[in-house]
N, C-alpha and C positions, 0 to 999 in steps of 0.2 A: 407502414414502415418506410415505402419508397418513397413518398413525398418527402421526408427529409434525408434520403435516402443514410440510414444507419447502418451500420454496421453489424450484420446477424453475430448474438454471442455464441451461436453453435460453430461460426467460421472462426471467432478468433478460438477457442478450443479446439475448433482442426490445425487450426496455426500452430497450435501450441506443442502438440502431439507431434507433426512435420517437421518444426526446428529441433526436438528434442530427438526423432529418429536420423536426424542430420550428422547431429556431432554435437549439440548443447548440451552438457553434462549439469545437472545439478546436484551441485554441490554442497551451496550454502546452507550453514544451517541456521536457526534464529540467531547465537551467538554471535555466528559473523556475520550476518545481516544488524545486527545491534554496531558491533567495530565498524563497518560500513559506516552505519547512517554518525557515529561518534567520529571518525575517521572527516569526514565533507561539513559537518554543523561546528565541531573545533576546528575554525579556521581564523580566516578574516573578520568576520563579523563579530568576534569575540576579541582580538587581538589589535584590531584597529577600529571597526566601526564604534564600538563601546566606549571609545572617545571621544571618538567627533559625537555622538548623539548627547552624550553627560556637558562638551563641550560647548555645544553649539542650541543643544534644545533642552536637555532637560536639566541638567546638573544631574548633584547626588542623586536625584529620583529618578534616576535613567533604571535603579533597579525595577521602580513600577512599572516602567515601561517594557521590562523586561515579563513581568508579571503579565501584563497584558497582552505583548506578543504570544507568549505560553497559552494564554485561554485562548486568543483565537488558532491558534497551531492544536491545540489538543483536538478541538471539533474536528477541524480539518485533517488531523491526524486519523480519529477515529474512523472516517470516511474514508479514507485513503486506504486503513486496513479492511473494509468490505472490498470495495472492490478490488485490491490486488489480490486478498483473498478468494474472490470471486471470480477473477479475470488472471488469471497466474502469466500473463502476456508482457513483454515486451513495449514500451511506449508510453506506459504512465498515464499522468494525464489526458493526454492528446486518445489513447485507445480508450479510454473511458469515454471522452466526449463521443466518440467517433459510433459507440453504441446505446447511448443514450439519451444523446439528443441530436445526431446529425453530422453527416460530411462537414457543412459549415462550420458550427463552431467547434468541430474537432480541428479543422485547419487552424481555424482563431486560436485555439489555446497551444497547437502544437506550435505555430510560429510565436505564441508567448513562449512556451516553453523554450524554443531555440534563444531566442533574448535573453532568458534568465540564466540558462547553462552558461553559453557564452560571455553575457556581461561577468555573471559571478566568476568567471573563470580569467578578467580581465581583471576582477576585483582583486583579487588572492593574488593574483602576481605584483600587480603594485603594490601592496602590501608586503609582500616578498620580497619587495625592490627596497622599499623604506628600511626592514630590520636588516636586511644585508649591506646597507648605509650603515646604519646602528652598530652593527658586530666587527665593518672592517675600521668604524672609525676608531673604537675601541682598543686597538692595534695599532695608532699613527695612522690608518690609511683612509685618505679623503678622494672619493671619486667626483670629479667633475660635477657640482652642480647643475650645469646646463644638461647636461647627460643622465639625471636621473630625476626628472619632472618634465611635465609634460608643457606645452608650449602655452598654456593657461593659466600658469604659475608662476609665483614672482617670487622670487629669494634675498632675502638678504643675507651678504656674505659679511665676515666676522669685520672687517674694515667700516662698515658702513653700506656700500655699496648693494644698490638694490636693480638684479638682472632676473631675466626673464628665461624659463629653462626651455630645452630645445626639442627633445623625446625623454622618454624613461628605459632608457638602453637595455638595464637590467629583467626589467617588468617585459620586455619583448623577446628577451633571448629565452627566459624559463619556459613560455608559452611554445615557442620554436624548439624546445628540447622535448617538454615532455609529449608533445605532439607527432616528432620524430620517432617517440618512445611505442607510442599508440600507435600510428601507420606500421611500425613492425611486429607488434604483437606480442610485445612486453608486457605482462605485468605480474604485480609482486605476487608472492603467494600468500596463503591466509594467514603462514607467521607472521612472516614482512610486515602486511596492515597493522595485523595485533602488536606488531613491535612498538610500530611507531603512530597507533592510537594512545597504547600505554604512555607513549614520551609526551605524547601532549596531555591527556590525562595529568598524568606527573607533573606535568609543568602549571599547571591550572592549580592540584590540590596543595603546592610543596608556596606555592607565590601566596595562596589563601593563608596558609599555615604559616608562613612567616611573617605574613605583611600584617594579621591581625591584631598582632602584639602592638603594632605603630601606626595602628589607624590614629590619626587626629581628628579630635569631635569637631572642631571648629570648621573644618573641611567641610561637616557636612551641615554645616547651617548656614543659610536656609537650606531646609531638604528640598523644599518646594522651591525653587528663585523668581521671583516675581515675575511676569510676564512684560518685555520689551515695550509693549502698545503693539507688538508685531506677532502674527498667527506662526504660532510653531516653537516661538523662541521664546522657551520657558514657559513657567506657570503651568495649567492642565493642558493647554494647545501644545505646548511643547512636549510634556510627555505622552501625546498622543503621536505626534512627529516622531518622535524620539524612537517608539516603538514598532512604527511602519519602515524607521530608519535599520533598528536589530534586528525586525521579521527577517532580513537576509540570513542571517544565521542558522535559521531554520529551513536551508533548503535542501539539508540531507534526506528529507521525508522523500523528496521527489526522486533522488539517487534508488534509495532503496529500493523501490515501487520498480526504477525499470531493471531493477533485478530480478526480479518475479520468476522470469523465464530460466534462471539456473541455481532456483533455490530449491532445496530437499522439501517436500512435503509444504507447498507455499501456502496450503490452506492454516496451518498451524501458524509456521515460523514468518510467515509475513507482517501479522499483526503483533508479533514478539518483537522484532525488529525497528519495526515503524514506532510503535506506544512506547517502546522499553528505550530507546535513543531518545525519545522526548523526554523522558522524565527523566531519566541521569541527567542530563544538557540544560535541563529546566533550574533544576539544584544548583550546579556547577555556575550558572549565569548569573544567578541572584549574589551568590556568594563573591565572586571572583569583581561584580561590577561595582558590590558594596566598600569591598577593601580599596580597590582602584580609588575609587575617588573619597577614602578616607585618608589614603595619603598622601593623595596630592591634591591641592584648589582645581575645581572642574576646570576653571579656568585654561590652565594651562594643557589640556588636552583640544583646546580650539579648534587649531592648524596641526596638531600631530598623527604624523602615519602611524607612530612605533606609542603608544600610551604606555606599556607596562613598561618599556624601557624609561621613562619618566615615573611611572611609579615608585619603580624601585630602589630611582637614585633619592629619595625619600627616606628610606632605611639604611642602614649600616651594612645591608649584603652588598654590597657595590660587585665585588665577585659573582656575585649570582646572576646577573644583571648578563653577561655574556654568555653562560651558560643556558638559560633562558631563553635567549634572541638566537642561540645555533639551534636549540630542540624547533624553536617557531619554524625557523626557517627550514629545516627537513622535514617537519609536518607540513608543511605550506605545501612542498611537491607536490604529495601524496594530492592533496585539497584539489590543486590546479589539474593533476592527471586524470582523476576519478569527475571532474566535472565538464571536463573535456570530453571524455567516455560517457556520461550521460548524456551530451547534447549528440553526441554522436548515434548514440544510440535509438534517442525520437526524429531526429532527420534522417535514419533509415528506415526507420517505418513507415514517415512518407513517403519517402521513394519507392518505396515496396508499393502502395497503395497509388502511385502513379499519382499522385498529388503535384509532387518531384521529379524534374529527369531522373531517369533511368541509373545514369552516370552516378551519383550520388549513393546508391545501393548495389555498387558492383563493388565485387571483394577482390583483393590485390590473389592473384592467384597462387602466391606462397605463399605470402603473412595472412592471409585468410581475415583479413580488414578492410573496412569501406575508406579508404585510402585518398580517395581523391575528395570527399569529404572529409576528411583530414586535412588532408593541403589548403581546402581555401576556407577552411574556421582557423588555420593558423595564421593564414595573412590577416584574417579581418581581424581575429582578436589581439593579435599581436600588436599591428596597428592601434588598437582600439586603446591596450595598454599604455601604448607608449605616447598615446598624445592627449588621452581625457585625464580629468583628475579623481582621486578614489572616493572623491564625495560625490560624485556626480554618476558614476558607476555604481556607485553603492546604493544609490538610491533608485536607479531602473532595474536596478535586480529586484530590488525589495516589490517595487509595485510590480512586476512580471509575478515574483511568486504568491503574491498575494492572488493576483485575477486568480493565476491556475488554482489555488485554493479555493476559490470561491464557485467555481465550474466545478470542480471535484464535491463538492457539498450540494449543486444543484443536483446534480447529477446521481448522488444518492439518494435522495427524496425524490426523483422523480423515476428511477426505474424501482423504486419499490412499488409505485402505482399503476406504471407502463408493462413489469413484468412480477406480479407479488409472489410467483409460484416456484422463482428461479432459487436453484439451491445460493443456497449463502454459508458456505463454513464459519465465517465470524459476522455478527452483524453490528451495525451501528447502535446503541441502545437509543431510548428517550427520539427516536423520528416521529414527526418531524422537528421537534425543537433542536437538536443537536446540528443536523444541518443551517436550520434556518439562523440559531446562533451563531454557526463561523463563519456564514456570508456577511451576516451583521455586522459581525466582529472585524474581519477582514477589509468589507467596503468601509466602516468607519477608519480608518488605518489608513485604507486609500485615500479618503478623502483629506486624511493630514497633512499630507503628501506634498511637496511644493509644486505648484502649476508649472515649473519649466519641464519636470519630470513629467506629470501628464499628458502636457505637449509632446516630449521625446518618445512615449509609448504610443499617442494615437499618431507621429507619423509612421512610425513603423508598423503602425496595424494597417495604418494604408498602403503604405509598399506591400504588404502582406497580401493585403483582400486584391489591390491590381495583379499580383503575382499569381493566386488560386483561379479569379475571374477569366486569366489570358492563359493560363496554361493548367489550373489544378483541374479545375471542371469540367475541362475538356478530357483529360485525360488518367482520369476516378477510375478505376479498375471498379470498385464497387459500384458504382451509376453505370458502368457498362454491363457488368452482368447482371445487375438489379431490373434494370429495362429489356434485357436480352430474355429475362426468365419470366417475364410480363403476360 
């Protein structure tokens, strides 16, 4: 065990028992663990990304892509409910790595894992920025162009005139709010979520239910659009892109998972949670992406942040059309607060693990919140919002959650052989093929992926591994007592 020096599962179950005689109250029960993961997966990736990929890679077949997202998240998913089931802990991913295959690539995944909270959490706010564009234009009110795109982006304004934007104002003040919100130890209660899981729910089935009547067939031919001569755009390469592009949608698995620690009886209501927000969301995706682009030419979802706001000017609810873009935009909070609180959540477990300064796992001694890790994920994402564009965002998230997916599936297959005897309340069926399909599944996906995105994931794994090499390894709480007890 200490040559890769792991993580004993008997210490994180002492962990577990320790934060729970602390003050962790578990709560949750599979239902709201279900609202949870409904709650983070209705978001962005439904309400913007599902145009850029229809737009840009797959057309009308962005549903298959959807389809395929779904198989490889289900593998993934099934693993995920072993071990939170197994592991009722705190940290997700990254604590799985951490005892199943090693300090190393538990650091590798938990610094994926901070990428993906983070970016996703930059995603949803520009997304946020775009339909709050959308809703006050609908009213006469126009906000400055250069003030709500990022310095990457070029606009044409209604004269002709084509300018270059300067931040995304809006997309950095949300981030700065609900972040404010979370350093003091706000948050909603289990109605609140269920409110305003329902209003997006509602907004998803009420857009299905109307817009079906006015799908045009002609929209969706070709279902397939022939492939450019260029990998990704269009044809099967592009529904392969297309699908590594929606995998973002799917990253409420990871939200739930580091709920673990304050849910009621996690060996049950974990894998209720995790499986059962899959497949409602699975439904929801096929349906809601098929109408979208029967109303309108994929085309026209190319360049756009707000797609159903363009859907719907297709149908005669022209009315509905704002009502719609304010539910997005109140559910978008919720998205941006709850994935903010996730990443916050596994960058405290490193710090605990002394991976991390110290600083970083110190709790505000009122608001009872890792505070100061608050403050400097609001600078950087904030920043992050307001100057990248949400295609390029949308797309590091997707590969961050994809790796972590595919470490979560090694890692079920291999401590079923490292430990076969350890209790398991829910287990993976069909191991080893169930694993070894969502890595398949997964690493195919990544590989569709556009090279500028790979390139932005392995420099950040390098700043990652020089950050662990100069400070994490030295100062491993577990490689110290693991050698100490030698």
């Amino acid at each position: 065990m200490k040559q890769y020096y792991k993580k004993p599962l008997g210490w994180l179950l002492q962990e577990s028992g320790e934060e729970a005689s602390h003050g962790l109250k578990r709560t949750l029960s599979g239902f709201q663990l279900v609202m949870l993961g409904l709650g983070v997966i209705i978001g962005a990736g439904l309400f913007s990304l599902t145009g850029l990929a229809a737009g840009n890679n797959a057309g009308p077949a962005v549903t298959i892509s959807f389809v395929v997202a779904a198989v490889g998240c289900a593998f993934a998913g099934l693993c995920y409910a072993e071990f939170a089931a197994m592991i009722p802990v705190a940290g997700s991913a990254y604590t799985y790595a951490y005892t199943t295959m090693g300090e190393m690539l538990a650091w590798i995944i938990g610094w994926d894992l901070v990428l993906e909270f983070s970016v996703g959490a930059a995603t949803v706010s520009i997304s946020w920025s775009n339909y709050l564009v959308e809703f006050l234009a609908g009213y006469g009110i126009y906000l400055p162009p250069r003030l709500v795109h990022s310095p990457f982006e070029t606009i044409t304004l209604p004269g002709g005139e084509v300018v270059h934007g300067l931040f995304n104002l809006p997309a950095a003040l949300v981030v700065i709010l609900m972040s404010y919100i979370l350093m003091r130890g706000t948050k909603g209660s289990a109605m609140w979520n269920a409110v305003v899981v329902s209003l997006k729910v509602g907004v998803v089935l009420v857009f299905i239910a109307l817009g079906w009547k006015y799908i045009q067939p002609a929209n969706l031919v070709p279902y397939i659009p022939k492939n450019t001569g260029e990998l990704g755009h269009f044809g099967w390469s592009g529904i392969l892109r297309g699908a590594g592009v929606v995998f973002f949608v799917f990253l409420g698995f990871d939200i739930v998972s580091t709920a673990a620690q304050e849910t009621k009886n996690p060996k049950r209501n974990m894998p209720i949670g995790i499986l059962g927000s899959l497949a409602i969301c699975t439904v929801l995706f096929i349906l809601f992406s098929h109408v979208m682009t029967g109303l309108a030419p994929y085309t026209e979802f190319k360049n756009s942040g707000a797609p159903v706001a363009i859907a719907i000017s297709h149908t005669p609810f022209k009315w509905l059309g704002q009502l719609v873009v304010l539910a997005i935009i109140i559910g978008y909070t919720s998205v941006i607060m709850v994935d903010l609180w996730g990443q916050s959540r596994v960058f405290y477990s490193m710090s605990k693990d002394g991976l991390l300064p110290k600083i970083f796992s110190e709790i505000h001694p009122r608001f009872r919140t890792p505070w100061k890790s608050n403050i400097l994920f609001c600078v950087f994402i904030s920043l992050f919002a307001a100057l990248v564009p949400i295609k390029v965002v949308g797309e590091m998230t997707s590969i961050g959650t994809l790796l972590a997916f595919v470490i979560v599936c090694a890692g079920v297959w291999i401590l079923r052989y490292t430990m076969p005897d350890a209790p398991r309340p829910f287990k993976t069926p069909w191991v080893p093929f169930v694993p070894i399909m969502g890595m398949l599944t997964c690493v195919g996906m990544m590989v569709f992926l556009p090279l500028d995105t790979w390139l932005r994931l392995i420099i950040w794994m390098a700043i990652g591994m020089v950050i662990y090499f100069c400070y994490g390894k030295k100062h491993s709480r577990v490689r110290r007592e693991l050698n100490a007890n030698q």
